[in-house]
N, C-alpha and C positions, 0 to 999 in steps of 0.2 A: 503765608501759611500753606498755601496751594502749592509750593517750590519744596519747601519744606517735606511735605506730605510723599511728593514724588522721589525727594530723594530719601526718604524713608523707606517707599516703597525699591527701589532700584537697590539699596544698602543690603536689606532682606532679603532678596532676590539673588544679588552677589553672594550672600553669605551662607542660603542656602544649594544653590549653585555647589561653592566649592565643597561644602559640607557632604552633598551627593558623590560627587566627584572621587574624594578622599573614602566615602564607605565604596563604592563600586571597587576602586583599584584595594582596599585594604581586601573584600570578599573574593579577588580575584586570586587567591592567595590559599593554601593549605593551613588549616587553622592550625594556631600552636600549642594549645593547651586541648585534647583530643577524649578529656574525661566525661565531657558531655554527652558523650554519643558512645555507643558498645558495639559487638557484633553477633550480640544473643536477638536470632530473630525471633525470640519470645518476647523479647523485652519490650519497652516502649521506648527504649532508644537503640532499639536493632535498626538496618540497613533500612529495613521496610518501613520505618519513621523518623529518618534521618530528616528530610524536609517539613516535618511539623515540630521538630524542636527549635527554630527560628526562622522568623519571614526572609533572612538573606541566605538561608538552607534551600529555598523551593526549589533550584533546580534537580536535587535530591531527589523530589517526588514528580517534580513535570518534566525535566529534560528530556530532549528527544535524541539529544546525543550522549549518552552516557556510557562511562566506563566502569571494567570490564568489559570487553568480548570476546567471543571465542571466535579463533581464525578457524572457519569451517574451507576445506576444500574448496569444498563447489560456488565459494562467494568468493575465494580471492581470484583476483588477478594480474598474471605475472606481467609485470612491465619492466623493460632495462632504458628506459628514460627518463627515474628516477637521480639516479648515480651513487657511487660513492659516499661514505658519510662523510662528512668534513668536522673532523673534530681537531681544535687547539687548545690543549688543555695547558696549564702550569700550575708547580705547586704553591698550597698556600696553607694559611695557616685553618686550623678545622678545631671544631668544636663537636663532640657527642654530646648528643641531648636526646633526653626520655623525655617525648610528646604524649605519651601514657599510653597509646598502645602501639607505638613502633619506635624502631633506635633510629634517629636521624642524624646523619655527617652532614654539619655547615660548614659553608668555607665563607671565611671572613672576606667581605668584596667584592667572591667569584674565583673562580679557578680556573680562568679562559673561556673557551665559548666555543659551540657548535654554529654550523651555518647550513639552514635550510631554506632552496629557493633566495638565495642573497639576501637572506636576514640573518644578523648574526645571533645568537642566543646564551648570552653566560650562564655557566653551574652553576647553582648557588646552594643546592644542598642534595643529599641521597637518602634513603632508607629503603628498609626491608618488610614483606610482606611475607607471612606464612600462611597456608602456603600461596601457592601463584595466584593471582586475581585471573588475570587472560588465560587463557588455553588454548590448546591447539587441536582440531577435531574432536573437541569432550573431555580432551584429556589437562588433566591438572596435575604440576608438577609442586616439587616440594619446600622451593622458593622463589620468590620474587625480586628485583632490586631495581629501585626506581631512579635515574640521575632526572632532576629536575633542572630547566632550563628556563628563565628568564631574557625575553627582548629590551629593548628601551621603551618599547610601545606598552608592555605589562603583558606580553602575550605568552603563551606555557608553553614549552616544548618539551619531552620527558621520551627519554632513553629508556625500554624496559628489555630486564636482561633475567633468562628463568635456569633453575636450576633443579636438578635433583640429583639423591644420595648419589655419592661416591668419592672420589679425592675432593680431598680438601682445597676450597676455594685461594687461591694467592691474596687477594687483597683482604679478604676477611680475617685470613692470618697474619697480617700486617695491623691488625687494629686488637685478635683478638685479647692480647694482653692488658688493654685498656677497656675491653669490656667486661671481663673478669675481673677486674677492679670494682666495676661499678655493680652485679651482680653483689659483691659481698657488704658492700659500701651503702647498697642503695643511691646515689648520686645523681641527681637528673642534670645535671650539663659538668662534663672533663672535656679539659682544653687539653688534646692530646700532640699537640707541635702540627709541624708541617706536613701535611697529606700531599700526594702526587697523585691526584686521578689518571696520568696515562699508565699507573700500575693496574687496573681494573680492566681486567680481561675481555674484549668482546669476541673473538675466534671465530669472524664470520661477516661477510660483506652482504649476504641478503638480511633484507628485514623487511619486517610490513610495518606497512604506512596507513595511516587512518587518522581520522577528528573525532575526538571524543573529549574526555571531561577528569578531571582532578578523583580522585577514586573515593576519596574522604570529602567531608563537606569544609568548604558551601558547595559543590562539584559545581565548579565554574565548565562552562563547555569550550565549543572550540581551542580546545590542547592539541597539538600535535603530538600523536604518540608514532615513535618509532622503537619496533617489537623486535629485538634480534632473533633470528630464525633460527638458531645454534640454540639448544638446551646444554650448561654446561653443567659442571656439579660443585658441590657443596656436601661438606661432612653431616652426619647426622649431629657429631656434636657441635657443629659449628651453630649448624640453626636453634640445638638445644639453648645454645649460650645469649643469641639475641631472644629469645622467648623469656629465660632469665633475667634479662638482665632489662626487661620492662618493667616485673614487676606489676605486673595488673592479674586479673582473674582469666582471664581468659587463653586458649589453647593456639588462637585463631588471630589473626587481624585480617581476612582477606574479605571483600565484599563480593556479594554476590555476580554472576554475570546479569550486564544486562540486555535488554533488546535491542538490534543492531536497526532496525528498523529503515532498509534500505541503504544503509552508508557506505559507499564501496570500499574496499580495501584492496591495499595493492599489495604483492610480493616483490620488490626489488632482486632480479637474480643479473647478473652481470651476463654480460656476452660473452664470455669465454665459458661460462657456466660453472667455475670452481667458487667454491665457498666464498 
């Protein structure tokens, strides 16, 4: 009975073991249904109550590393010992999907992988934010695009690339026909063929470097976020058309900044000192 009991108790233990395990790596994740939560800070499911709509949401409310930030001047620092970004992308096959309040590109697999500090990190999906979450000395631009990055280990890595009006974006123009579809359609996920994210313009080898957190909840923390320092542009109707073609109430998906609360931030500029 006493053999019995122990492995009763050891079975339990294993099973809630993995059962932890599997909710930790599943919250470590951008939720995928994103209707539970808004960005009306009147509401009670505005930014400022993201972490009281569920106990695996807290770091929403207690994080001490949380994103948004604003790169202020006088807290970055330039360092060229960073390097280079290393990016190996390939095409593959992608999917558009309305998460309910932003358009998200999945690629089926992965689409190659970035490598920071000798880890590697595959794509695994993109989307857009209006306008920019981060900023640059106060100032907020008029869109955001986030490439999310996945390790082996479950760790975040996310490319964020800002934009305001003027020519029209290249890669946006390469999807927008597929989101105009979905705009008239309503359609929450078109399989629109094979994507090449080395079309996705970055125009610039500085970027800041920083730890922060998933922007949306659960906002898991230490993300590596790398900020390209180039603001490029993006049409007015371009952004119109992802605002459309979500389909929710709102004008906005961008969350607020948050407190940077001593985290350093670096600016990568190269030694020669050109872009």
């Amino acid at each position: 009975m006493e053999k019995q009991t122990i492995q009763i108790f050891f079975s339990s233990f294993f099973i809630a073991f993995i059962l932890l395990s599997v909710s930790f790596q599943a919250t470590s994740q951008e939720v995928e249904d994103e209707r539970e939560f808004d960005y009306d800070e009147d509401s009670n499911r505005g930014p400022s109550r993201w972490g009281e709509i569920h106990p695996e949401w807290i770091m929403c409310r207690n994080g001490t590393m949380q994103s948004p930030i604003d790169m202020l001047n006088e807290r970055v620092q330039e360092v060229t010992y960073l390097g280079k970004l290393r990016r190996d992308y390939k095409p593959s096959k992608a999917t558009l999907v309305n998460r309910g309040h932003d358009m998200s590109l999945k690629w089926a697999g992965g689409a190659g992988h970035i490598e920071i500090n000798g880890t590697q990190y595959v794509l695994k999906q993109c989307h857009w934010h209006t306008p920019s979450e981060h900023t640059i000395n106060g100032e907020r631009f008029d869109l955001e695009f986030h490439m999310v990055h996945e390790s082996k280990s479950k760790r975040i890595a996310v490319i964020g690339i800002m934009y305001k009006i003027g020519r029209p974006d290249s890669f946006l123009s390469e999807i927008s026909e597929h989101l105009a579809v979905i705009v008239d359609s309503k359609e929450e996920r078109r399989f629109i063929g094979i994507v090449d994210p080395k079309q996705i313009k970055i125009g610039s080898r500085k970027y800041y470097r920083y730890i922060g957190s998933l922007t949306v909840p659960p906002c898991s923390q230490n993300v590596v976020w790398t900020i390209v320092r180039k603001v490029r542009t993006v049409s007015e109707e371009q952004v119109k058309l992802l605002r459309d073609a979500i389909h929710d109430e709102h004008e906005t998906n961008a969350r607020p900044i948050q407190p940077i609360n001593r985290r350093p931030v670096k600016l990568y500029r190269p030694q020669d000192k050109e872009d």
